[in-house]
C-alpha positions in Angstrom: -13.6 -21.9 -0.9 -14.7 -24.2 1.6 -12.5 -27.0 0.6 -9.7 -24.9 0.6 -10.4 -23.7 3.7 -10.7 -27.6 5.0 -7.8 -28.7 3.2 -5.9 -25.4 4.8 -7.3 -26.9 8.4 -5.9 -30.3 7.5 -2.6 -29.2 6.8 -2.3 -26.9 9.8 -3.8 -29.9 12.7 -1.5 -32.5 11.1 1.9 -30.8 12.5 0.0 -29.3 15.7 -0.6 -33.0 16.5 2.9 -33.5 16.4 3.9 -30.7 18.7 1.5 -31.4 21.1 3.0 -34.8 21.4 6.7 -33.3 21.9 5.4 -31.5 24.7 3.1 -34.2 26.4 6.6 -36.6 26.1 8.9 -33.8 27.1 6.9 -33.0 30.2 6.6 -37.0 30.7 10.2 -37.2 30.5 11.2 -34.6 33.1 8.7 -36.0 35.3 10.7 -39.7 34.8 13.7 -37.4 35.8 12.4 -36.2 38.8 11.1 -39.5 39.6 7.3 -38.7 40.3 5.7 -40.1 37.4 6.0 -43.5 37.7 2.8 -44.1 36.2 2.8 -46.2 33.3 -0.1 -48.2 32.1 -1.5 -50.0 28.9 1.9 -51.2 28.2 2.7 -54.7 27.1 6.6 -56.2 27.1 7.6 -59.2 25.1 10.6 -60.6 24.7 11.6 -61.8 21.3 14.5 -63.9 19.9 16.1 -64.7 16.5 18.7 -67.2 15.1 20.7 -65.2 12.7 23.9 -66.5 10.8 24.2 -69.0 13.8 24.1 -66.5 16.7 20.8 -66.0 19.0 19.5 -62.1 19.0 17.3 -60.9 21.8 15.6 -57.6 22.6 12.3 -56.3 24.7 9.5 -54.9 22.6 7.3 -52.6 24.2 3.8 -51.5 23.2 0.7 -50.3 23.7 -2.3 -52.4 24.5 -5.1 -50.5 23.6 -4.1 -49.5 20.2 -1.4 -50.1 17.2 1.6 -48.0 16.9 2.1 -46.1 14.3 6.0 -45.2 14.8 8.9 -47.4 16.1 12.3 -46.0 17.9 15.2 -48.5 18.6 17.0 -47.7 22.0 20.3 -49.4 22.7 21.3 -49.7 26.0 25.1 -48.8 25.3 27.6 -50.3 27.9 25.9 -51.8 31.0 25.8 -54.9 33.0 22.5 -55.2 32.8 21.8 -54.2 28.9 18.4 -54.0 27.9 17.0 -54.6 31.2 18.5 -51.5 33.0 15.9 -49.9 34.7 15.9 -46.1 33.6 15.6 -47.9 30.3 12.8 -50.2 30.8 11.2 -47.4 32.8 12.1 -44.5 29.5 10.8 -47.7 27.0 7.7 -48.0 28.6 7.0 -44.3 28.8 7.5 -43.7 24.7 5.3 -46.8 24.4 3.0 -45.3 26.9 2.7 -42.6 24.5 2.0 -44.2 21.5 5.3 -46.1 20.2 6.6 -49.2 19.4 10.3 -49.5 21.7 12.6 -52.1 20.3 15.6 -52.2 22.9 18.2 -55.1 22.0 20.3 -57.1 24.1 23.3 -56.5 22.8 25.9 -59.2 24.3 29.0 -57.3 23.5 28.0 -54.2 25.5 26.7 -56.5 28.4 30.2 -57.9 29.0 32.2 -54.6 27.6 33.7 -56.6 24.7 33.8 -54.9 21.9 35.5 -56.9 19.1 36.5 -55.8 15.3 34.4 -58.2 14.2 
């Protein structure tokens, strides 16, 4: 009975965790949409590039320091000038990482210069 009882705990704290994240990010979100959190440590940023069939790929990763993540989200900066260095999106990539996340943000050239080809 006891280990069904424990196993019963296990299964009921696993998606609790998960909740309580939703709500710490939610409430960290509207806070980065009022503008009064702009509190955001541990956080590294590194740029990374690839060669890939003879064109050069670049994109921000964002992370925490203090531990590894365990998730990743990709966030694509649709069409702006200044692509993945916008600022509400550096500011949003930093906050997920903040909480826990790897953030991959690509430069995405085509969007940069609003060409958007077939190809």
């Amino acid at each position: 009975m006891a280990a069904g009882l424990l196993i019963l705990v296990f299964l009921m704290v696993y998606p609790v965790s998960h909740a309580v994240f939703a709500v710490q990010l939610a409430l960290s979100l509207q806070k980065l949409a009022a503008g009064t959190d702009n509190r955001v440590e541990g956080v590294r940023e590194t740029q990374v590039q690839r060669r890939l069939a003879g064109r050069d790929l670049d994109a921000l990763l964002y992370y925490p320091e203090q531990s590894p993540p365990d998730s990743a989200i990709i966030l694509v900066a649709g069409l702006s000038e200044l692509g993945c260095r916008h600022p509400r999106l550096v500011a949003l990539s930093r906050l997920l990482a903040e909480k826990g996340l790897l953030v991959v943000t690509p430069d995405i050239r085509e969007f940069r210069e609003f060409k958007i080809s077939p190809e």
